[in-house]
C-alpha positions in Angstrom: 206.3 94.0 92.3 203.6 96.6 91.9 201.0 97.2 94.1 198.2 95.5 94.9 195.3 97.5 94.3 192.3 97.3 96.8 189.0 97.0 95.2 186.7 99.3 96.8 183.9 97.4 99.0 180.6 97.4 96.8 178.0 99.6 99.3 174.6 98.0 100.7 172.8 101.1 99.7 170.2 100.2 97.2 168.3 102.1 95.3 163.9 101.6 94.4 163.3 100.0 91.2 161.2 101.1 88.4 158.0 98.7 89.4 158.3 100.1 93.1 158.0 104.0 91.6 155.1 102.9 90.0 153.5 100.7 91.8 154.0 104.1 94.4 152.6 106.5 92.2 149.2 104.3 91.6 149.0 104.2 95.2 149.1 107.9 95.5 146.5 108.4 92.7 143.9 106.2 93.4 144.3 108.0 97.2 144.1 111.8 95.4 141.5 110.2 93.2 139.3 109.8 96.7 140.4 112.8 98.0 139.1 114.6 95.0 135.6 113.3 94.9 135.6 113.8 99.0 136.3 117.8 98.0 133.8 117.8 95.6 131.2 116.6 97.6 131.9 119.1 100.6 131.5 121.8 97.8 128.6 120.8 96.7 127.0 120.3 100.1 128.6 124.0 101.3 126.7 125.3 98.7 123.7 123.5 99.3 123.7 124.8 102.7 124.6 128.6 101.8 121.1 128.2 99.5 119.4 127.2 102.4 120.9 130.4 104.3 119.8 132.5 102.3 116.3 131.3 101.9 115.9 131.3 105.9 117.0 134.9 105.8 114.8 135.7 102.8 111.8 134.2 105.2 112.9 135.9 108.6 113.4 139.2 106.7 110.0 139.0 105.5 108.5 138.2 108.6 110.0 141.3 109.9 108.6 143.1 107.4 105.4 142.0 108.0 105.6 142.9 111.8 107.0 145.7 111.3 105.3 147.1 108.0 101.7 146.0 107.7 98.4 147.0 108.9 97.3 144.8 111.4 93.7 145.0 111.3 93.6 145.3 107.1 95.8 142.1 107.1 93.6 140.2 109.6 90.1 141.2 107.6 92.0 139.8 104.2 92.6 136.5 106.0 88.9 136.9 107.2 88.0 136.7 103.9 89.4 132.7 103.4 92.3 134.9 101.8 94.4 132.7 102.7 97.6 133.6 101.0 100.0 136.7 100.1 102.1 135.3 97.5 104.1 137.0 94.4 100.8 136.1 92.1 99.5 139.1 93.5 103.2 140.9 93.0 104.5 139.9 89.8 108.3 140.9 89.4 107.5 143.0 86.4 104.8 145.0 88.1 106.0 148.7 90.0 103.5 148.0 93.0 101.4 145.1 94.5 97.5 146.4 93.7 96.2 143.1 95.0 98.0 143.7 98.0 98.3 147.9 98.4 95.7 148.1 101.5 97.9 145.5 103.8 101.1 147.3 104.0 102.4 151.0 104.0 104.3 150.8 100.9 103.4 148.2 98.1 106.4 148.7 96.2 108.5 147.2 98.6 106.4 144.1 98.6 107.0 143.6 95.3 110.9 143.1 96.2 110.2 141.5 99.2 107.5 138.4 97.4 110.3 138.2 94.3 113.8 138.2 95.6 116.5 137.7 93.2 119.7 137.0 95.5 123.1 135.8 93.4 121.4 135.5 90.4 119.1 133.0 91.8 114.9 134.0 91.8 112.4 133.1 94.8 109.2 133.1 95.5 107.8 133.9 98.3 104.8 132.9 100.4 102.8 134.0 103.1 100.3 132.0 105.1 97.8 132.6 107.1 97.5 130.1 110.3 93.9 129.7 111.1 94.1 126.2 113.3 97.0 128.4 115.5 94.9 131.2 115.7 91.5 129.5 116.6 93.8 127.8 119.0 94.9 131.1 120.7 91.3 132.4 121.0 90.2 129.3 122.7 92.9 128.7 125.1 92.1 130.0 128.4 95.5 130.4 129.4 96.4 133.2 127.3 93.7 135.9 128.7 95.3 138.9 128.3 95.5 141.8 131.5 91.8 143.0 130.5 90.4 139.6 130.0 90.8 139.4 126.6 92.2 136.7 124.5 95.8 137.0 123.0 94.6 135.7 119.6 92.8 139.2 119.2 96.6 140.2 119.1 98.3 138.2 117.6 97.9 136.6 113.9 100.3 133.9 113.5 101.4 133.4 109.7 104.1 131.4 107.6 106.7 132.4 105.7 107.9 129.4 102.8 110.6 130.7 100.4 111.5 128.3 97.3 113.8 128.7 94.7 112.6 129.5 91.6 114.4 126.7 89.4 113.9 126.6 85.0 115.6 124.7 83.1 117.4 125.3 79.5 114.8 126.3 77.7 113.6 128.6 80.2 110.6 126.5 81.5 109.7 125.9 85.5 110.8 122.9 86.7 108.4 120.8 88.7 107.9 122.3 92.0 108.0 119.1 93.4 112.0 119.6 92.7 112.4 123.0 94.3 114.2 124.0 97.3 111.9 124.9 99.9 112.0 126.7 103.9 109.3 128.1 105.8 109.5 130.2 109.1 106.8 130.7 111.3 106.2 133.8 113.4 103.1 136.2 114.0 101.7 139.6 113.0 101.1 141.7 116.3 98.4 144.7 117.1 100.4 147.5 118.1 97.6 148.1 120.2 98.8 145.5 122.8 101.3 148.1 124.0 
């Protein structure tokens, strides 16, 4: 008699069916699907905040211009005047040198760059503001006499910087300001006298 032959044992090991794959892979794209719009909004928000950068440096650099570059007393007697403002109106980004603004710093062609910075493309304007409440504030404080007995406001002029960004859209117009991007730093002007 032949043989018997032995049937191999059928094994446990089982294998995913078609509807578990996909109900897997709809799993996996609806969570890359999140993921995705979670990447996109970081991006967005990164660049948001490298805008922001770059108009707090435009403002601190040109407050250290201003320090550092203007003529204290010429500056003071233009804010005398209810001149309130040094903006780029004064500095257009076509003209070679600022001929509103010539008397209040040692080289007017510089504050033409520094009122209309272009940075990655992108335009801004900037503004500077004259603080009268903050300086009325330093002359009448009694607590800032200076050494001599004089005031610290006679020192100091406290301005503001605001930087926006200059925003147009298709057709080349402004958009409404209301919609810029805006940042102001505040700082003062100082007499070199004070020494």
């Amino acid at each position: 008699m032949p043989a018997a032959r032995v049937r191999p044992k059928p094994s446990n090991e089982g294998g995913f069916t078609l509807v578990e794959i996909l109900a897997s892979l709809v799993v996996i794209a609806i969570a890359g699907l999140a993921m995705t719009a979670f990447f996109v909004h970081a991006l967005s928000y990164a660049k948001g905040n490298q805008n922001k950068t770059v108009m707090i440096n435009l403002a601190r650099n040109t407050l250290f211009y201003m320090q550092k570059e203007s003529k204290f007393d010429k500056v003071k007697d233009f804010f005398s005047a209810q001149n309130n403002k040094i903006d780029s109106a004064g500095c257009p980004v076509v003209s070679s040198s600022c001929t509103e603004y010539e008397t209040l710093v040692k080289d007017s062609q510089t504050l033409v760059y520094i009122l209309n910075p272009k940075i990655n493309g992108i335009q801004y304007d900037v503004t500077i503001s004259y603080q009268e409440k903050l300086h009325s504030d330093l002359d009448s404080n009694t607590d800032s006499a200076t050494a001599d007995g004089g005031r610290i406001g006679t020192y100091l002029l406290p301005i503001k910087v605001e930087v926006e960004e200059v925003l147009k859209n298709d057709n080349g117009q402004a958009v409404d300001p209301s919609k810029r991007k805006r940042t102001e730093v505040e700082g003062y002007i100082t007499d070199e006298s004070i020494r």
